[in-house]
C-alpha positions in Angstrom: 40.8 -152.6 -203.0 42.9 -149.6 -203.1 45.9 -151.8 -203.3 45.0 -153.7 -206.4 44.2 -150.3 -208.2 47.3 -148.3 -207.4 49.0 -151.6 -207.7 47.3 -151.8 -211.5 48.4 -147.9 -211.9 51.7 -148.2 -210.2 52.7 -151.1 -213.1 51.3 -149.4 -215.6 53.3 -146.9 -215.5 56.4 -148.7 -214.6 56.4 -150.2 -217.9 57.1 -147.4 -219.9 60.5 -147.3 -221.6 63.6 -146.0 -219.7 64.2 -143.2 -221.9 60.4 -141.8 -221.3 61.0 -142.2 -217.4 64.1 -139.8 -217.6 61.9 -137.7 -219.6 58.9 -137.5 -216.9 62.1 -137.3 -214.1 63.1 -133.8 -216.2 59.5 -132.8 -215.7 58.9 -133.6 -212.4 62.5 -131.6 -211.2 61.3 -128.0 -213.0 57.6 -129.0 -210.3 59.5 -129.5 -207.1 62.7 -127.6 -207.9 61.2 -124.3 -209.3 57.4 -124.7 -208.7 56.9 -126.1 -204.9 60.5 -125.9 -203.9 60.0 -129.3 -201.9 61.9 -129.4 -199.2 64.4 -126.4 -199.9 65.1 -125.2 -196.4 66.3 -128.8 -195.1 68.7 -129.4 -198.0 69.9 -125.7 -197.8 70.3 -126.2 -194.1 71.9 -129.4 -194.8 73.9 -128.4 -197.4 75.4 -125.7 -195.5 75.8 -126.9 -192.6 77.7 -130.2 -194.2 80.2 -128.0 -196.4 80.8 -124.3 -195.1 83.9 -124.6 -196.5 81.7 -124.2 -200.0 80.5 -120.7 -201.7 77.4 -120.0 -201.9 77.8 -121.0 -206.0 78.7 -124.4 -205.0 76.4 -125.4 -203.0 73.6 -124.2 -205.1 75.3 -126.1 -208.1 75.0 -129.1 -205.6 71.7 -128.6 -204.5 70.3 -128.5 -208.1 72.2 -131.7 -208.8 70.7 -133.2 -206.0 67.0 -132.7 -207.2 67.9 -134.1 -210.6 69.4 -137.1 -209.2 66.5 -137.4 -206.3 63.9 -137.2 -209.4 66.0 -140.2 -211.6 65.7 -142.1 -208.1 61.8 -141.6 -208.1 61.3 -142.5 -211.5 63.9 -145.7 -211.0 62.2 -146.9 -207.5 58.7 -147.4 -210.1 60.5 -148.9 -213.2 61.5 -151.5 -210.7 58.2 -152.3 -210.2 58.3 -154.1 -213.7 61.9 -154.3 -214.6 63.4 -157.4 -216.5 65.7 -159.1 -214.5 68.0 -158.9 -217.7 68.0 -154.9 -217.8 67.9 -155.5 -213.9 71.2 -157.2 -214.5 72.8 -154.7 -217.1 71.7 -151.4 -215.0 72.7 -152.4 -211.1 76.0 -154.5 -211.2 78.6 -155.5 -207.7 82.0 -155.7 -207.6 84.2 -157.5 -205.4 81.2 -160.4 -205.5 84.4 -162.8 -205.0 84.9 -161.6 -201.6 81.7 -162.9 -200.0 81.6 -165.8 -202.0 85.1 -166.6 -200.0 82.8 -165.9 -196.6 80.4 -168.3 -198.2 82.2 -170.9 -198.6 83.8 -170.7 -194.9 80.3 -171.0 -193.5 80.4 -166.9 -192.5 76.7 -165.0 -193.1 77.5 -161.7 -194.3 76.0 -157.8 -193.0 76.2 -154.8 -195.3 75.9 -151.3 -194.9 74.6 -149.0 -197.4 73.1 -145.7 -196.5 70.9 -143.7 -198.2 73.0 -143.0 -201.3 72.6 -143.7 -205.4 69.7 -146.0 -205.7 69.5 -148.1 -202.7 66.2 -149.6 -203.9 68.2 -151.1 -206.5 70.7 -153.4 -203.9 67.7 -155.6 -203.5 68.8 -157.2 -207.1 71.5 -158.4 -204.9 70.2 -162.0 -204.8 70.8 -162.6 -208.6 73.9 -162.8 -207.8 74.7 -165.0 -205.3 73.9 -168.7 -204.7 70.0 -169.1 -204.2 70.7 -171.6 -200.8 72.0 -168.0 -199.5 69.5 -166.1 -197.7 69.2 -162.2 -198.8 67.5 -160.2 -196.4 67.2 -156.0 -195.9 66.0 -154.6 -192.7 62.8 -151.4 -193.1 60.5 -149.1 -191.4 57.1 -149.9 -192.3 55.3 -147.0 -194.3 52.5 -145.3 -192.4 50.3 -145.8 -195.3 49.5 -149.7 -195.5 49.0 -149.7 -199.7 52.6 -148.1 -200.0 54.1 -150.3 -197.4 52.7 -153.7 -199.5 53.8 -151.2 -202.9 57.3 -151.4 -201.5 57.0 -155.0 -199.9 56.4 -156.2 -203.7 58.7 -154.1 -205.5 61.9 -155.1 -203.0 61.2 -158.6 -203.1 60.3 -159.4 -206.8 64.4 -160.1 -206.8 64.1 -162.7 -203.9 65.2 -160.3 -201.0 63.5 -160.9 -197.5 62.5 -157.5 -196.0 62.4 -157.7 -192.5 61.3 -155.5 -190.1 63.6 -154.4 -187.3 61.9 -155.5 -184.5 62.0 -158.9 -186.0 65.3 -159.1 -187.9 67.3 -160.1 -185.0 65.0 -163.1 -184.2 64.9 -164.2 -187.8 68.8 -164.1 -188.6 69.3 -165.9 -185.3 67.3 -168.6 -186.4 68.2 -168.7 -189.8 71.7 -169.3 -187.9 70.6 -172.2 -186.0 68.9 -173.7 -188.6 72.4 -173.9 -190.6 71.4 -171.2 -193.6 73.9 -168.7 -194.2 72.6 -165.1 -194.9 73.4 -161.5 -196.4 71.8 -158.5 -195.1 71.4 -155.0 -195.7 71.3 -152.5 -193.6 70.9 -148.5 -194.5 72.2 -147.2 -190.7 72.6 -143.2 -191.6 68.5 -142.8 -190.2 67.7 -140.9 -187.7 67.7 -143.4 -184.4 64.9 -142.7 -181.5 66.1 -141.6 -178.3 66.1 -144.9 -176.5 68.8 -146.2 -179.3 71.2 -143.6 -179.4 74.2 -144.7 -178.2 77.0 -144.1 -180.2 78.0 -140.2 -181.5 80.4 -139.6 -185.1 81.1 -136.8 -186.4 79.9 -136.8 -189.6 79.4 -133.8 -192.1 80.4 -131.7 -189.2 77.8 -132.5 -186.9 77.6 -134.3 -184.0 75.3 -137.5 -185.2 73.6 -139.7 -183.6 74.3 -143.2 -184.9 72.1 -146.1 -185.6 74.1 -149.4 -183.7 71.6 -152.0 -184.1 73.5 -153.4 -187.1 77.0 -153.2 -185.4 75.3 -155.5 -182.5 73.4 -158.1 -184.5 76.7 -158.1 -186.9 78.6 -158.9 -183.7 76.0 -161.4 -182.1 75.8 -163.4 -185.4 79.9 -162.6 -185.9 79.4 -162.1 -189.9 81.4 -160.1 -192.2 80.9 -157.3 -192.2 81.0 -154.5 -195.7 80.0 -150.9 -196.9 78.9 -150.8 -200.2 80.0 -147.9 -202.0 77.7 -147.2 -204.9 79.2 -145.3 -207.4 76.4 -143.7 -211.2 78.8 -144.0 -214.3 76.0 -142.9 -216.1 72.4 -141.8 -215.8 70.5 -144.8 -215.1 73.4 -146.8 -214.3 75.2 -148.1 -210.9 78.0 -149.9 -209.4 78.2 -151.5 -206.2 81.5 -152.0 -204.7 81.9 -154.3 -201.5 84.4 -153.0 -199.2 85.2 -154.8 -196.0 85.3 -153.4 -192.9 85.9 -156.2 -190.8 85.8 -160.3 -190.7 86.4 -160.8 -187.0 83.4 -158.4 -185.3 86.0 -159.6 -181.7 88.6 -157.3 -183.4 87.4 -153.9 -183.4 86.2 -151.9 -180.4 82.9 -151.1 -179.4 81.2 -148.9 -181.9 84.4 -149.2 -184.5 82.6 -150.9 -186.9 79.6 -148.1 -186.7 82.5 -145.5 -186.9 84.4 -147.0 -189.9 80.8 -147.1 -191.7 80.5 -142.9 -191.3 83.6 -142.6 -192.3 83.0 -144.7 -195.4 79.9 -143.1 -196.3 81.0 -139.6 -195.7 84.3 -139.7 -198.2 81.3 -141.7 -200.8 79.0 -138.3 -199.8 82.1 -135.6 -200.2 83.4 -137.3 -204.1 79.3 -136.8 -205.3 77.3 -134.8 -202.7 74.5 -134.6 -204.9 73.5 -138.3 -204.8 73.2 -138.1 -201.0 69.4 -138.1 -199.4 70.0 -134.1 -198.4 65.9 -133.9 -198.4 66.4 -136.1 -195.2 65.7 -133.9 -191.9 69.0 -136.1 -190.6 70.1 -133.9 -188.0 66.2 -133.3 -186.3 67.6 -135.1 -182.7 70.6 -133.1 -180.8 73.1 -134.0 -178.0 71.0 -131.8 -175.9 68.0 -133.1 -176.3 68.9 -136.8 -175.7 71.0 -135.8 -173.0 67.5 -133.9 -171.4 65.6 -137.6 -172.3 67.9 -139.4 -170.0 70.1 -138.0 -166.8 73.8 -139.5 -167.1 73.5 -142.5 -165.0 70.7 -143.7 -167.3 72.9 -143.2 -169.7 75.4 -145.1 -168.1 73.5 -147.7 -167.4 72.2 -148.3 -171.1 75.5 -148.3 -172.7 76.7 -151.1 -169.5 74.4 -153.4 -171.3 75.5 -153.2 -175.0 
């Protein structure tokens, strides 16, 4: 029951006009930028600790930039909840489409990396651009709370994009591989892995980061393609996504090179607009030290032996 009515509420609201939702976004940034301050210490933290080559002046011109933007993205992630496919269309467009389509046509499946950067919601429009024999498919976390887990569910597949969940992703690509489809997934691989998965450390905003692999692996299992997609914001409420290879032969690049040309990607889209970054994000919670305390070095050893 309390699906349907914060479902009812939820589109209810998301069908107000663009112009009012920017409005609402300006309202909600003077409540958690100057009345509850969410968050303030981990972006600060963040922010600092990511440029100190930055004033004090310029960082807090960042950080306010950042809320704006982070309250446009809350306001966006609901007015997809109802948006047109044509406004869909007019407000989220991809370049370099020609590029997969090539991988298409040689029988390749494709794997994307995005982090968590512009409006990544948005990237599940993806599929109304690409042949509809192609499967689209994003990897998630479930949401602790089950009504805003099926919220999400609905509002990232109303384009036609499969979520799947990791611990599942694998054994549905590799199927949809046997069966003959081809496929284009998403992955957003600057989160915070658990212990057991940490096996690969970039530097990245000048810290030592643990890295999400799982993509690299299942893009090397499957051998796809593999891209970043740089998003870049012309304009309020308006954003480009730019497929840039990284690879088309997985075989080619070392272990972790693919994972290590994705930071690098992301970090010079992070340093040309800091502000559309996820600085909120407690990203650098899990240390070096602390992984190294979870497992002696031979178990360490013997983990990366298997990858």
């Amino acid at each position: 029951m309390m699906y349907y009515i914060t479902f009812f509420f939820w589109h209810l609201f998301s069908l107000l006009p663009m112009r009012v939702h920017y409005v609402l976004s300006d309202l909600i940034f003077l409540i958690i930028y100057h009345v509850t301050g969410y968050r303030k210490k981990i972006v600060r933290k963040n922010l600092s600790s990511s440029f100190p080559e930055k004033s004090a002046e310029e960082l807090h011109d960042i950080e306010k930039r950042y809320y704006h933007w982070f309250c446009d993205y809350l306001v966006e992630t609901v007015k997809m909840f109802s948006i047109s496919e044509k406004e869909m269309r007019k407000r989220m467009k991809f370049e370099g489409m020609e590029q997969l389509e090539e991988d298409f046509r040689e029988g390749r499946s494709v794997t994307l990396y995005l982090g968590h950067y512009c409006n990544w919601e948005w990237i599940s429009s993806l599929p109304l651009h690409i042949d509809p024999s192609i499967k689209s498919a994003q990897l998630y976390h479930a949401i602790e709370n089950p009504t805003f887990d099926k919220l999400f569910l609905y509002s990232r597949g109303r384009f036609h994009a499969h979520s799947l969940e990791m611990k599942e992703a694998f054994g549905i690509l590799r199927n949809w591989q046997k069966e003959g489809s081809l496929s284009i997934t998403g992955y957003i691989s600057d989160q915070v892995p658990g212990f057991s998965s940490m096996h690969y450390w970039p530097i990245f905003l000048n810290h030592d980061t643990p890295a999400y692999t799982g993509a690299e692996r299942i893009a090397r299992v499957l051998n796809t393609t593999v891209y970043y997609v740089d998003i870049i914001r012309p304009r309020r409420g308006y954003y480009v996504a730019r497929m840039k290879k990284i690879c088309t032969d997985t075989k080619k690049l070392p272990k972790f090179g693919i994972t290590e040309q994705y930071y690098r990607m992301l970090e010079d889209s992070i340093k040309r607009n800091p502000e559309f970054w996820l600085w909120s994000h407690n990203r650098w919670k899990r240390t070096r030290e602390q992984f190294n305390n979870e497992y002696p070095e031979e178990e360490r050893k013997r983990i990366l032996s298997k990858l």
